[in-house]
C-alpha positions as a Markdown table, in Angstrom:
| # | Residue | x | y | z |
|---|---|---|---|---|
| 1 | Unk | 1.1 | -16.2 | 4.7 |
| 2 | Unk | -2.3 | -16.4 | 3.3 |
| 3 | Unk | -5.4 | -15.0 | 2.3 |
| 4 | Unk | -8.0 | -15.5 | 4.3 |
| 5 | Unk | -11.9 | -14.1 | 5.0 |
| 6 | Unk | -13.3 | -13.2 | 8.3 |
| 7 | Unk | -16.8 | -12.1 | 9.6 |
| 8 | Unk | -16.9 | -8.3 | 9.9 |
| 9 | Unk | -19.0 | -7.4 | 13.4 |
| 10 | Unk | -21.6 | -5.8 | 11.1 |
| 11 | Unk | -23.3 | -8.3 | 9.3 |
| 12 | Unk | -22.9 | -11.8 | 9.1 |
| 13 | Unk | -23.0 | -11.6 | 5.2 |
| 14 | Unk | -19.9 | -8.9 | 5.5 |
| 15 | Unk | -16.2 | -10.3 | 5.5 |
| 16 | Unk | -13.0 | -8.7 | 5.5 |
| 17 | Unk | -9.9 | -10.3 | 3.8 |
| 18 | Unk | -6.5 | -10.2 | 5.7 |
| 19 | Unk | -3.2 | -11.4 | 5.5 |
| 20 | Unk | -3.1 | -13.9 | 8.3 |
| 21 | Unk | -0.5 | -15.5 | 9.8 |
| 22 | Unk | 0.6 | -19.1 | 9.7 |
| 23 | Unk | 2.0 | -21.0 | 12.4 |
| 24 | Unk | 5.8 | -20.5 | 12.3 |
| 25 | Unk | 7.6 | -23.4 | 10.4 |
| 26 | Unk | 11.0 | -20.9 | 10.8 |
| 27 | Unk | 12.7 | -19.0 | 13.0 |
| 28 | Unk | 14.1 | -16.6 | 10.1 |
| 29 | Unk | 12.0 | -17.8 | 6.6 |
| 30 | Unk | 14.1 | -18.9 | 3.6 |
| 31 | Unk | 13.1 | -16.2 | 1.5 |
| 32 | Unk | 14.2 | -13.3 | 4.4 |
| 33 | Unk | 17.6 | -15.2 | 4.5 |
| 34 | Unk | 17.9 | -14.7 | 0.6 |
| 35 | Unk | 16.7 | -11.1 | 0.8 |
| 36 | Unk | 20.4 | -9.6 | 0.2 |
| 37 | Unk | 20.1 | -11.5 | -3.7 |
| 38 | Unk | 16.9 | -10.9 | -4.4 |
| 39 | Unk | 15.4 | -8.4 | -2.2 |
| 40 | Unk | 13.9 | -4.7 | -3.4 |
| 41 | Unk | 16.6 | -2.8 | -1.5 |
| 42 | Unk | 19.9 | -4.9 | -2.5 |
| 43 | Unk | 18.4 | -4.7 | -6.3 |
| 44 | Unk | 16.2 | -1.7 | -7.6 |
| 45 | Unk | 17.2 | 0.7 | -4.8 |
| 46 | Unk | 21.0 | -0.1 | -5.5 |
| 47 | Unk | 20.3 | 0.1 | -9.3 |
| 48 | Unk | 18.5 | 3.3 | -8.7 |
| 49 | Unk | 22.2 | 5.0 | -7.7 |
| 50 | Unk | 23.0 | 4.9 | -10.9 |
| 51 | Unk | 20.5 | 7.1 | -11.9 |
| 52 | Unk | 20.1 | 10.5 | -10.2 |
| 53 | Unk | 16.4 | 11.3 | -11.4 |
| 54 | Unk | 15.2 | 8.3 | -10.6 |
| 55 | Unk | 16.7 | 8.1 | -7.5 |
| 56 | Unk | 15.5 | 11.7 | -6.9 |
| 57 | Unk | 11.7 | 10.1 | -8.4 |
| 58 | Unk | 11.4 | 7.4 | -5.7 |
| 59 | Unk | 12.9 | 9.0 | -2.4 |
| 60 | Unk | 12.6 | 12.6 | -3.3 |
| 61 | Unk | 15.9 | 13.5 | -2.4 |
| 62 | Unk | 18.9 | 13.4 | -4.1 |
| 63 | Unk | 21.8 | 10.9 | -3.4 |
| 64 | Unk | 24.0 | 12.9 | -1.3 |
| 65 | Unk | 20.9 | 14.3 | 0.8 |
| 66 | Unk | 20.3 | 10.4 | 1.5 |
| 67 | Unk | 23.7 | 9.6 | 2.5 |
| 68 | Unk | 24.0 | 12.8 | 4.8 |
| 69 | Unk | 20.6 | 12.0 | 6.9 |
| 70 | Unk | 22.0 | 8.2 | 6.7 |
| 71 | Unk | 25.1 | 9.2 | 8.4 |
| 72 | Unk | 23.1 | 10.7 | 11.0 |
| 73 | Unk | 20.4 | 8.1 | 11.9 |
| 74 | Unk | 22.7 | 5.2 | 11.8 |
| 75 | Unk | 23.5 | 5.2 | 15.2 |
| 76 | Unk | 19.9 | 5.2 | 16.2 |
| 77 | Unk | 18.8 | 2.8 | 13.3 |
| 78 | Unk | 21.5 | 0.4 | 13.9 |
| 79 | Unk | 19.9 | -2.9 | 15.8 |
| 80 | Unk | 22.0 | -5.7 | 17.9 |
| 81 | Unk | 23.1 | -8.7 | 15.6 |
| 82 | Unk | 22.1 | -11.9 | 17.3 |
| 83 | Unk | 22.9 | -15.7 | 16.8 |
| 84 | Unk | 19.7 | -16.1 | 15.4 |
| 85 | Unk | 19.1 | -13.3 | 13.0 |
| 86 | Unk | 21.0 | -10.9 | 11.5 |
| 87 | Unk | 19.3 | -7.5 | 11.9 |
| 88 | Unk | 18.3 | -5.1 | 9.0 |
| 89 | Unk | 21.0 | -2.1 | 8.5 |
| 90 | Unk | 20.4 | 1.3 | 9.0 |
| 91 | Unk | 20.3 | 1.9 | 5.1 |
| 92 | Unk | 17.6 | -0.6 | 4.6 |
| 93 | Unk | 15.9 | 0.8 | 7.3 |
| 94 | Unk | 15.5 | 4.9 | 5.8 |
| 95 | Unk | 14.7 | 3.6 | 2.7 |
| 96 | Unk | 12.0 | 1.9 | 3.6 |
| 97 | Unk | 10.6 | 4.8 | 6.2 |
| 98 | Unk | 11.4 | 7.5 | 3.4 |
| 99 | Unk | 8.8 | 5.3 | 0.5 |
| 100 | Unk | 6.2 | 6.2 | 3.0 |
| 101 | Unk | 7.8 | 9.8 | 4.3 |
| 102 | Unk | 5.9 | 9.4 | 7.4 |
| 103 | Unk | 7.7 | 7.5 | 10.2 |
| 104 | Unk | 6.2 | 3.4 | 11.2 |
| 105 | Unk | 3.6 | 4.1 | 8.7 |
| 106 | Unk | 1.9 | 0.7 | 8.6 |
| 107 | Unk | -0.4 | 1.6 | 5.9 |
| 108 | Unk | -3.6 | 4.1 | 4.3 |
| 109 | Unk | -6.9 | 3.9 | 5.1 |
| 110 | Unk | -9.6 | 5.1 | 2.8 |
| 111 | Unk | -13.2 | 4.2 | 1.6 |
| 112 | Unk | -15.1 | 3.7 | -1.6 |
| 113 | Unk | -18.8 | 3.7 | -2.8 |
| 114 | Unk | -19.2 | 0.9 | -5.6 |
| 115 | Unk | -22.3 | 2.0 | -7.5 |
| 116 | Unk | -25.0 | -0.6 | -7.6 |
| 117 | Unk | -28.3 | -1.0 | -8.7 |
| 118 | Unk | -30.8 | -0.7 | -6.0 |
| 119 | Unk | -31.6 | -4.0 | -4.9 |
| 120 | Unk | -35.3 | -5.2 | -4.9 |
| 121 | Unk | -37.2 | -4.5 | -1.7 |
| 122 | Unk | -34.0 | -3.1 | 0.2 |
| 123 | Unk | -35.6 | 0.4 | 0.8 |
| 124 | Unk | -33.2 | 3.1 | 1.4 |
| 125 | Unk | -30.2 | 1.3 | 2.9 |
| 126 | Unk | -28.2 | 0.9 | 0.0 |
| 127 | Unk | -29.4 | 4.8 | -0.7 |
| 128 | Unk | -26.4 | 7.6 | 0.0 |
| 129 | Unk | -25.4 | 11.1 | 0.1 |
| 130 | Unk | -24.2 | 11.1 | -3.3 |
| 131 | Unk | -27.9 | 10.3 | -4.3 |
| 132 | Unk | -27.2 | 7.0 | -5.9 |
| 133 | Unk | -26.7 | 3.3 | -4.3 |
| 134 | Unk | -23.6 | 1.6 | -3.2 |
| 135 | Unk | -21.8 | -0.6 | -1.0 |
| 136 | Unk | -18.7 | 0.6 | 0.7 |
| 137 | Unk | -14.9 | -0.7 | 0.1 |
| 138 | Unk | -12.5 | -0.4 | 2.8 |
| 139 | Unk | -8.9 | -0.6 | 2.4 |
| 140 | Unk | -5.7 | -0.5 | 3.7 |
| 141 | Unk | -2.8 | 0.0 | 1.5 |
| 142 | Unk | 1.0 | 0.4 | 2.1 |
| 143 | Unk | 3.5 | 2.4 | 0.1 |
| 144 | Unk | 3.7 | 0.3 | -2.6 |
| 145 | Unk | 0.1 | 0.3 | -3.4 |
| 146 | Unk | -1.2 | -3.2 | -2.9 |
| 147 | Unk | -3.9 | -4.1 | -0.6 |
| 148 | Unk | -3.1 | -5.1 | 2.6 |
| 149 | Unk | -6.8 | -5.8 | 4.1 |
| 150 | Unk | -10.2 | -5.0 | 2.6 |
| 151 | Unk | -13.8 | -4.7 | 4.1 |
| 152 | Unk | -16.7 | -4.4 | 1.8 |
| 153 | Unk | -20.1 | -4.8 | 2.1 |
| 154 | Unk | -21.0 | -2.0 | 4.6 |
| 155 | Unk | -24.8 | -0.3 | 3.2 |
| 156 | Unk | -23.9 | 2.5 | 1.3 |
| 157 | Unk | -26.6 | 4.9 | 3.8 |
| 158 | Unk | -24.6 | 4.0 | 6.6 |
| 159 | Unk | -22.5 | 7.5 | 7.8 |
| 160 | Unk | -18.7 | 7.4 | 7.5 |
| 161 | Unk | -18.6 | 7.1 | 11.6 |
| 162 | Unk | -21.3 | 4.4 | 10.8 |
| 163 | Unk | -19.2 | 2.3 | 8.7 |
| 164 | Unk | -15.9 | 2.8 | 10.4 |
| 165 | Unk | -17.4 | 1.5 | 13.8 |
| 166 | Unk | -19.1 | -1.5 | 12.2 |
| 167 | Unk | -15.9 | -2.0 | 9.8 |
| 168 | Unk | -14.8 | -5.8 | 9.9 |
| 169 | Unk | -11.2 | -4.4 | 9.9 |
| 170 | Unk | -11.7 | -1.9 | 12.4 |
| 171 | Unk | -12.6 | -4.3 | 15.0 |
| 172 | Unk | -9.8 | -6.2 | 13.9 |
| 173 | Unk | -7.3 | -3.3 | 14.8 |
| 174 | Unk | -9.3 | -2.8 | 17.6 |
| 175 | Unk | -8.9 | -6.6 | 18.9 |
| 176 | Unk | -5.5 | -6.6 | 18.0 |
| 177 | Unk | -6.2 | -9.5 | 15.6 |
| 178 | Unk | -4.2 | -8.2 | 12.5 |
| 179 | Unk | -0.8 | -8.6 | 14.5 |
| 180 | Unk | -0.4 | -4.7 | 14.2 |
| 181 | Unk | 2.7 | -3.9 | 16.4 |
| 182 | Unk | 1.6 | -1.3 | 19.5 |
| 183 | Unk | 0.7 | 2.0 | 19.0 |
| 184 | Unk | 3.2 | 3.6 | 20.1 |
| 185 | Unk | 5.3 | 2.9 | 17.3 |
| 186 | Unk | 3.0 | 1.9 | 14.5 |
| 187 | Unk | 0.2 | 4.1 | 13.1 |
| 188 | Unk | -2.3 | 4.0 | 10.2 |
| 189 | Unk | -3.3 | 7.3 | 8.7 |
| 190 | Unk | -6.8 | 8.6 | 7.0 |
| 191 | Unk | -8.5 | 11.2 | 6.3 |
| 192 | Unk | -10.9 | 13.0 | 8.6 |
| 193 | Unk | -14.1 | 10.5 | 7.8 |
| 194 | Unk | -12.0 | 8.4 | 10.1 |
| 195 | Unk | -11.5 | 9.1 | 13.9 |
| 196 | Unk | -8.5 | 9.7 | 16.0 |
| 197 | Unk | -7.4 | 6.6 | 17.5 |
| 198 | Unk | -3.8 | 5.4 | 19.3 |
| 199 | Unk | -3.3 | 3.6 | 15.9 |
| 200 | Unk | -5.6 | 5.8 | 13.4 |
| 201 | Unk | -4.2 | 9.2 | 12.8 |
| 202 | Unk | -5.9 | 12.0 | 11.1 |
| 203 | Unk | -5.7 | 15.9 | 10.2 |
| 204 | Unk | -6.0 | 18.5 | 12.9 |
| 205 | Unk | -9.4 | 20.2 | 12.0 |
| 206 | Unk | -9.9 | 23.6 | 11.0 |
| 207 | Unk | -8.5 | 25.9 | 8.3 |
| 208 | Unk | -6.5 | 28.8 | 10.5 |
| 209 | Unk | -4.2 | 26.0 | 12.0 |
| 210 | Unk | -0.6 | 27.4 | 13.2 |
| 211 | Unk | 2.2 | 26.1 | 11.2 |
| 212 | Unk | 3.2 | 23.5 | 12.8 |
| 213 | Unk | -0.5 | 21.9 | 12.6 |
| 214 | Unk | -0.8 | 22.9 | 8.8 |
| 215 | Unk | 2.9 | 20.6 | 8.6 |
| 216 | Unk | 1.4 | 18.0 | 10.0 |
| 217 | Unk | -1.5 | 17.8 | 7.7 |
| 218 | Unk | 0.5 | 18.3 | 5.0 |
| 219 | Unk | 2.6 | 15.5 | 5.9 |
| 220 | Unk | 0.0 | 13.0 | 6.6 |
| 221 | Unk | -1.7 | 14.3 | 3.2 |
| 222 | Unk | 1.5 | 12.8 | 1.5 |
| 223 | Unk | 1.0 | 9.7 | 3.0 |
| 224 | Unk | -2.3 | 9.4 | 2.8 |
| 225 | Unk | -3.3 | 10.2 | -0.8 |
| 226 | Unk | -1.7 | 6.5 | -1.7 |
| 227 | Unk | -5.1 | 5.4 | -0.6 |
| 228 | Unk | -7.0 | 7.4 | -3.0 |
| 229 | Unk | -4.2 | 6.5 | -6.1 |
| 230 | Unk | -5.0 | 2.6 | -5.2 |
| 231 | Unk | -8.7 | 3.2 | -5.6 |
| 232 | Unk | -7.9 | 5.3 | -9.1 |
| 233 | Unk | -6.1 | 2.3 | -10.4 |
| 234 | Unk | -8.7 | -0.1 | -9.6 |
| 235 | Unk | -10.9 | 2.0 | -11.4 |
| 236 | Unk | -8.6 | 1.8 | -14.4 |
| 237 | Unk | -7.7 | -1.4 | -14.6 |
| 238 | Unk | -11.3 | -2.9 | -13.9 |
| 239 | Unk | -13.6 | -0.3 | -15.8 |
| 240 | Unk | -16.6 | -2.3 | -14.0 |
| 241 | Unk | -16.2 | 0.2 | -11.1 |
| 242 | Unk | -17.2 | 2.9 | -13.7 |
| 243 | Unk | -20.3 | 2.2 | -14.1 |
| 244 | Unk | -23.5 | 0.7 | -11.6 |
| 245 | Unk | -23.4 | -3.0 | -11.2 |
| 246 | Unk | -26.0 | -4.6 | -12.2 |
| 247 | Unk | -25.9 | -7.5 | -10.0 |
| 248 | Unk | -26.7 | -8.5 | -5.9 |
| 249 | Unk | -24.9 | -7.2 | -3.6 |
| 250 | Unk | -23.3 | -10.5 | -2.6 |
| 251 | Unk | -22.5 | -10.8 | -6.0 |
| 252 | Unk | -20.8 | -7.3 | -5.8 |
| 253 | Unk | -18.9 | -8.2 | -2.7 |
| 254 | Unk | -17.3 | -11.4 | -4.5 |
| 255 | Unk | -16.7 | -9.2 | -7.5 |
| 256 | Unk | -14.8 | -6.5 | -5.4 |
| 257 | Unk | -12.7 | -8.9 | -3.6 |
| 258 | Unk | -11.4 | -10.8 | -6.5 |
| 259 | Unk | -10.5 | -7.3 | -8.4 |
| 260 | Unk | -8.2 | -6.4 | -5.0 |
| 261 | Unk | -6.6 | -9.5 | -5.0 |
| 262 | Unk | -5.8 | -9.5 | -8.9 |
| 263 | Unk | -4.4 | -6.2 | -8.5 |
| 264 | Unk | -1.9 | -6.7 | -6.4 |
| 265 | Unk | -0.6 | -9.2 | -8.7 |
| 266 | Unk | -0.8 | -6.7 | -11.6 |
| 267 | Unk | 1.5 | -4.6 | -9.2 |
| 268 | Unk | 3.8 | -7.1 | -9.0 |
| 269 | Unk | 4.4 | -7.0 | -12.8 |
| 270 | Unk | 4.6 | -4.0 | -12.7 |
| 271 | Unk | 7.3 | -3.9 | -10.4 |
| 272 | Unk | 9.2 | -6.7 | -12.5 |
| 273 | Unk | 8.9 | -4.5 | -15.4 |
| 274 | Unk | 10.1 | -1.5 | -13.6 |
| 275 | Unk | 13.4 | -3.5 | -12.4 |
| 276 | Unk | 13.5 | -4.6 | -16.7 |
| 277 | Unk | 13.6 | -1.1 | -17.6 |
| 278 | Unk | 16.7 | -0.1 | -14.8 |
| 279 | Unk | 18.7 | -2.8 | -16.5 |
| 280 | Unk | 18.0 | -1.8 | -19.7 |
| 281 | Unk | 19.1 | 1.8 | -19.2 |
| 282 | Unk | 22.5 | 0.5 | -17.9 |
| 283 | Unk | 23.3 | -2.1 | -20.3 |
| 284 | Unk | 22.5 | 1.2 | -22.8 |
| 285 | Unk | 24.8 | 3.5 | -20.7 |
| 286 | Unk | 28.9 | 3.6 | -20.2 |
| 287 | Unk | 28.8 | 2.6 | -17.3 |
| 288 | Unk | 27.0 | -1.1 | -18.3 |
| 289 | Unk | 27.5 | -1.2 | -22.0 |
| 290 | Unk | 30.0 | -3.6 | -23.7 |
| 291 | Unk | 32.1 | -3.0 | -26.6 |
| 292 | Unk | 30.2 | -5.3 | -29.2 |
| 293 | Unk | 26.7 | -5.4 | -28.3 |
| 294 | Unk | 26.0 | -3.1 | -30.8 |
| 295 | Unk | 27.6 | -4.6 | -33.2 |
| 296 | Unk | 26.0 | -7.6 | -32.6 |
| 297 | Unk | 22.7 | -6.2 | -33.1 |
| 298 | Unk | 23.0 | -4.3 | -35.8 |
| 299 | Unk | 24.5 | -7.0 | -37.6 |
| 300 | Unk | 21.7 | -9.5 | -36.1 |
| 301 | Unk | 19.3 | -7.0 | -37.8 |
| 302 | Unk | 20.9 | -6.7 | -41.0 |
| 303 | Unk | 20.6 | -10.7 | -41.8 |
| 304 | Unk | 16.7 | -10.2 | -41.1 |
């Protein structure tokens, strides 16, 4: 897979990066075949039973409440093994619906104003309710908080209906071009700036909702806030979002871009240091801890 730009229906200066597909060089890809060595589930998650509270921290359940609603979604979670694939196994599969807590989650959708300076000659389009001038970011993020797709360039006047109907990435949901499985299954949730679609899901209006409505909400708000922690930590990380860019809109587009893509390879760091601490924490614990490692280092210390 790649990164790759494509022209939003908006403006032919506005682009959308996606993941896009390659043409298939293998049936099953090396690196799925190796996933059971090196994959997130057969590593962290299993390292994670080993420590309650952080189990607790990344499922929000306890091990035992994991292992009960396993036992009774296997036999609905269990999938045909074929000659030319095995298939993923039940475990693998709740683990990866509860990161999201919302069932075939495919990701959050949110926007962003980026503050600009107002461009010469540009009127009132860059102008918006917030009284200052902007173009708008996009996203769509998945549990983990990477980027999946962004859209920027939209004016920052434009309504939130506005942009989401010109959005390059809506019309590419909407063309099926993003190779989003059907509706039916798959979904996308925002918040209501966002309409109700077959794959776009938002909260049932209105404040005197039944219970079973207010659940809902409630549930979606889970999943959705992801979306508004991504656009935190972009903040953070590239204090240039904090203040108004003083540069052309073009310029800001580029900028924007770049900073999505360079955070999610922050994340994946981030990640790598999470799976150093786990393995530190064992070799430190009985379970994982030798007889002369300490020892060692205390005597490795006292020759310093």
């Amino acid at each position: 897979m790649n990164i790759s730009s494509t022209s939003s229906s908006s403006s032919s200066d506005e682009e959308i990066i996606v993941l896009r597909r390659k043409r298939r060089r293998f049936w099953v890809h090396p690196i799925v075949t190796r996933r059971e060595e090196h994959g997130e589930f057969y590593r962290l998650v299993q390292d994670l039973k080993m420590y309650h509270e952080r189990f607790w921290g990344y499922f929000r359940m306890s091990i035992s409440e994991f292992e009960n609603l396993l036992q009774q979604l296997a036999p609905s979670l269990t999938k045909e093994q074929t000659h030319y694939r095995k298939p993923i196994d039940p475990e693998q599969r709740l683990a990866v619906c509860l990161r999201w807590n919302f069932p075939n989650c495919l990701g959050a959708m949110d926007e962003k104003h980026i503050f600009i300076q107002a461009p010469a000659n540009s009127g009132s389009l860059y102008f918006n309710y917030k009284g200052t001038f902007s173009v708008v970011l996009v996203a769509l993020v998945d549990a983990d908080y990477p980027f999946l797709v962004v859209d920027v360039g939209s004016y920052g006047s434009n309504s939130d209906g506005g942009i989401f109907a010109n959005s390059g990435l809506v019309k590419a949901l909407r063309d099926g071009t993003l190779n989003v499985p059907p509706p039916i299954n798959h979904v996308i949730v925002a918040d209501e700036a966002f309409p109700l679609k077959p794959y776009l899901l938002r909260p049932y209006p209105g404040r005197r909702l039944p219970t079973d409505k207010r659940i809902f909400n409630y549930r979606l708000s889970r999943a959705r806030r992801i979306s508004e922690n991504v656009f935190g930590i972009l903040s953070q990380r590239f204090r240039v979002f904090q203040r108004t860019l003083q540069v052309q809109p073009s310029v800001v587009d580029k900028v924007v871009k770049a900073a999505c893509v360079l955070l999610a390879g922050q994340r994946a760091s981030v990640e790598a240091q999470n799976v150093r601490e786990l393995y530190k924490e064992y070799f430190n614990s009985p379970a994982g801890e030798v007889a002369w490692q300490y020892e060692h280092v205390n005597h490795a210390l006292g020759n310093r």
